[in-house]
N, C-alpha and C positions, 0 to 999 in steps of 0.2 A: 811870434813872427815879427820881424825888426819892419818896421816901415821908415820910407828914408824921405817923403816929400807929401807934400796937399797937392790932389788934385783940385786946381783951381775952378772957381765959381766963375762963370764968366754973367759980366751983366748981361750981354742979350738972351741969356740965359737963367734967369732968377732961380735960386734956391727955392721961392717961395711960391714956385706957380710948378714943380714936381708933385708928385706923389705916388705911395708906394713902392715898388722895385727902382721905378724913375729915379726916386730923391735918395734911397739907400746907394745907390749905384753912384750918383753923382758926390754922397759925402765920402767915398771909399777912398782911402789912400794909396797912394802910388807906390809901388812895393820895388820896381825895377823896371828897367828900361833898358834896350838893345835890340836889336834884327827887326825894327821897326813891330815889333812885340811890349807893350808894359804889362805891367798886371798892376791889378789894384784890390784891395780887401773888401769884403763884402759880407756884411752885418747879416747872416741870414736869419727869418724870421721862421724857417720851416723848412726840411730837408727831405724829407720823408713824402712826394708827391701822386695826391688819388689820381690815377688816368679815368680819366669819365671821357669815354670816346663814343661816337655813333660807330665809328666802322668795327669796336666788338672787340678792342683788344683782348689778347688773352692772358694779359699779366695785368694785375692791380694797381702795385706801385710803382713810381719809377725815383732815384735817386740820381742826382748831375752833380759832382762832385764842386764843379766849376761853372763858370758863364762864358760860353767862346771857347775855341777851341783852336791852336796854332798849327793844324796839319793845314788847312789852309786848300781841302778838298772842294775841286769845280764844282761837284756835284751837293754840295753840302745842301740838308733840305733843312737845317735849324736853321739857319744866319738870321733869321725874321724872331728870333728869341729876343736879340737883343734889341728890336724895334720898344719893345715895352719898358726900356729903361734911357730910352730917347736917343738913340744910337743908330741912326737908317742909314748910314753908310754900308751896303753888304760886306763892305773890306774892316769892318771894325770889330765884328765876329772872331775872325783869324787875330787882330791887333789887338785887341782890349779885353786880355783876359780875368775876369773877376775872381778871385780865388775867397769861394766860402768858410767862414770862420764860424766857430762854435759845433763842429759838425757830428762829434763821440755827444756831447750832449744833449744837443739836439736828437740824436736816432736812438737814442737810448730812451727818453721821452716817448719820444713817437712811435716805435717799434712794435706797441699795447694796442695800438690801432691793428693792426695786422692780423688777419682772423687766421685759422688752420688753412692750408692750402692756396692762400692766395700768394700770385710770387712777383715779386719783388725785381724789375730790370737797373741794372747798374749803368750806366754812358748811354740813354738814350737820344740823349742832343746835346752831348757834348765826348769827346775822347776820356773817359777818368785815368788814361796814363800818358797822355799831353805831357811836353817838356814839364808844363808847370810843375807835374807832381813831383820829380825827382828833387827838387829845391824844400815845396811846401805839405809834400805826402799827406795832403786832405782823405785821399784815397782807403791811404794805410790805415787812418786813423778810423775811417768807414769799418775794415774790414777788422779790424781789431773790437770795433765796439759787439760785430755780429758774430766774430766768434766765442762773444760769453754768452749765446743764443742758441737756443736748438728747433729745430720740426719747421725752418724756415724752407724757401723755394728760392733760389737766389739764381741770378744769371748776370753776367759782366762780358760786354762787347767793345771792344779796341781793335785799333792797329797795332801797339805798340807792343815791343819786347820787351819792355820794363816792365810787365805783369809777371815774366819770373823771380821778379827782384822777393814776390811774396807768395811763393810758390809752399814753402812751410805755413804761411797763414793761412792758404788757401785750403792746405790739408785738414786742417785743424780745423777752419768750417767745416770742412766734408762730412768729418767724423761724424756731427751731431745734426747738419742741414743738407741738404742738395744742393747742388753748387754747377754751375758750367759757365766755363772761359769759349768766349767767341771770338775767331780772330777775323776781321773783315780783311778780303783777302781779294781784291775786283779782278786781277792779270797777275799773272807769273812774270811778265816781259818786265824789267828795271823802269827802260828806259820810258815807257809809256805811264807807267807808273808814278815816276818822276814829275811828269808834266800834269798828271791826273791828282797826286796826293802831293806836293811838293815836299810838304816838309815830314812826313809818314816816314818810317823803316821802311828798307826794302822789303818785297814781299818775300826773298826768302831767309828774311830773320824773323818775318812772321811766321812761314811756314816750321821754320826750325822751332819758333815758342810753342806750335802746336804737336810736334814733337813732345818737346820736354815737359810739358804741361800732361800729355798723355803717359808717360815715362815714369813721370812722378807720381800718378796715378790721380791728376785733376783731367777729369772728364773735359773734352776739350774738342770744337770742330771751326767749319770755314763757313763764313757767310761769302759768296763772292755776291756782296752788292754795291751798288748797283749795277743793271748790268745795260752798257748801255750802245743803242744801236748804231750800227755801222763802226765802232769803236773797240767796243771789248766784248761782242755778241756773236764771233765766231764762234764754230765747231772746236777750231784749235789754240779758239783761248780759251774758253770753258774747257774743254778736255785738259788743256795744260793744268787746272786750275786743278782739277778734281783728281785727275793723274799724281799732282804732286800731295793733293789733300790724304792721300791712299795711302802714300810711301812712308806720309810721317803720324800715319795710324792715327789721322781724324776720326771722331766718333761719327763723324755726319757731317757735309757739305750742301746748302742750299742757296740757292739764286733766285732774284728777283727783278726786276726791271726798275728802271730807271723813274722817281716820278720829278715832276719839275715846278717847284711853284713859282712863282712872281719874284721872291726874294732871292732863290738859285737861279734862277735865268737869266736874274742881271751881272752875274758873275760868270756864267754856264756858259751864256751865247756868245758873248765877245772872247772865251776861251776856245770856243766853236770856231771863228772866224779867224783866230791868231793857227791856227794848228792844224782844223779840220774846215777849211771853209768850204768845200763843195759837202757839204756836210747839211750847211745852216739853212738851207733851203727846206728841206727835211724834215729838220728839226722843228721849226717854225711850222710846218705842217700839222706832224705830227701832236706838238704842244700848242696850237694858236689859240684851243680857246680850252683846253682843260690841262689837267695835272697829268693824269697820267695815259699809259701808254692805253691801245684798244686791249679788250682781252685773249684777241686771238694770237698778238704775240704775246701776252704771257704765257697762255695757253703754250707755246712752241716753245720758249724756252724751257717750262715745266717738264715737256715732252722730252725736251733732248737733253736735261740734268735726267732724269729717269733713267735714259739711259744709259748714260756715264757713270755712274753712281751704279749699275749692275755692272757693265762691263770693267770696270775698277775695283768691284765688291768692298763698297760702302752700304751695311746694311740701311736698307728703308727705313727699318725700324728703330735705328739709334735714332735718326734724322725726325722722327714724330716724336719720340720721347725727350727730344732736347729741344723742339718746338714747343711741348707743351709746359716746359717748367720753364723755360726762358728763350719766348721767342724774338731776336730780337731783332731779326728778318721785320718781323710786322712791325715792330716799333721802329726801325728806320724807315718803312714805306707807308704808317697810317695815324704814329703818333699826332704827328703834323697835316694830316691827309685835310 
């Protein structure tokens, strides 16, 4: 990987008073610059991450290909990742991409830790097919190392369409591991979209990857998350959603509500306010002193994907058996929780 400049030290910022992710992050070199996006390289120490959660994840490991992620989604619940490498701007997330090095070596190492049955989330706080990859294919290199692997449980959650770009790799895992592609998929509508995920594919070049992902024969469904109120938590955007999930023969389509921490709400609310302002009142209700939503509207959304999901005939039971090997619904609603 060619680096072209130093990120500079600045003195009100001493190299000497970092540590850990902090100081790795701040000796990383500047790799490229444009669309007010850099990336910069990053020394990783370990690849291969134990989720030790209270709220009971159902996957073991999780793998982030990168640091930050340039879709540059209102609703993003990592952005606070990158507080621990001294970065609390929430706009530095989308801006200051770290792209991990040493990453086939590293999970080839690590990979012995992995007992029978435990599985393995790909892009849990971060996109693993983000512009970045097409330039520095960390991803690939991921997916290359785990198809000399077999009896794994693997799952990979994007927006992007560039996950067909390894749609032969991904066969090729299948062969010997479990494997499923999730495409997060919130509205069918472009233009809401747009203003929601700015810099994401449209959702129907997602919808189309989960087509061709199903075609090729990699097991393949829709997370529409988050889903969020007064917003994208119609009848007829979920139906739209699940409607289209049907057409391009999803294995399974599941939703979740929206949670909101400290770090997305400083990005969330004032995107509230530019777009949805009779909205913020609401919202601020809703979230003033917790994360997430009451249970009785999840309860209601549960209720009325239930029924979408029959009247569309998406079986139930793909949707539990792609929960249980890679759910990554819970990891985007409880990693962070």
């Amino acid at each position: 990987m060619a680096n072209t400049s130093w990120l500079p030290i600045l003195p009100s910022s001493p190299l000497s008073g970092l540590t850990g992710i902090a100081r790795l992050a701040a000796q990383g070199e500047s790799l490229r610059e444009g669309h007010d996006v850099e990336y910069f390289d990053l020394e990783s120490r370990s690849l291969l991450n134990r989720c030790a959660s209270r709220r009971g994840l159902p996957f073991a490991w999780a793998i982030n290909p990168y640091r930050g992620c340039e879709f540059a989604c209102k609703y993003c619940y990592a952005r606070y990742t990158h507080e621990f490498m001294e970065l609390r701007d929430p706009a530095d997330f989308e801006r200051k991409i770290f792209v991990k090095q040493h990453t086939a070596e590293l999970l080839r190492r690590e990979l012995r830790k992995v007992k029978p049955g435990e599985e393995i989330a790909i892009g849990t706080a971060t996109d693993p097919y983000q512009p970045a990859e097409r330039r520095y294919e960390v991803t690939r290199a991921i997916l290359e190392e785990l198809a000399r692997h077999q009896g794994l449980e693997l799952g990979i959650v994007t927006k992007s369409n560039l996950v067909v770009r390894d749609v032969e790799l991904l066969r090729e895992i299948g062969r010997r591991n479990r494997i499923f592609v999730n495409l997060t998929i919130t509205t069918m509508d472009a233009d809401l979209a747009r203003i929601l995920e700015p810099r994401a594919p449209r959702p129907d070049l997602r919808m189309e990857t989960v087509r061709q992902l199903n075609l090729a024969g990699v097991a393949s469904g829709v997370l529409c998350c988050p889903v969020m109120p007064g917003i994208t938590d119609s009848h007829k955007n979920l139906e739209s959603v699940v409607e289209a999930a049907a057409a391009a023969s999803a294995r399974y389509v599941a939703a979740n509500p929206l949670f909101l921490k400290p770090c997305s709400a400083a990005v969330f609310l004032p995107f509230l306010q530019e777009h949805f302002p009779h909205l913020v009142d609401s919202y601020r209700e809703r979230f003033g002193d917790r994360a997430f939503l009451s249970p009785a509207y999840g309860k209601r959304i549960a209720l009325l994907m239930t029924s979408l999901r029959r009247k569309h005939g998406i079986p139930a039971e793909n949707l539990h058996a792609s929960l249980r090997t890679h759910p990554p619904l819970a990891a985007q609603l409880t990693l962070f929780g």
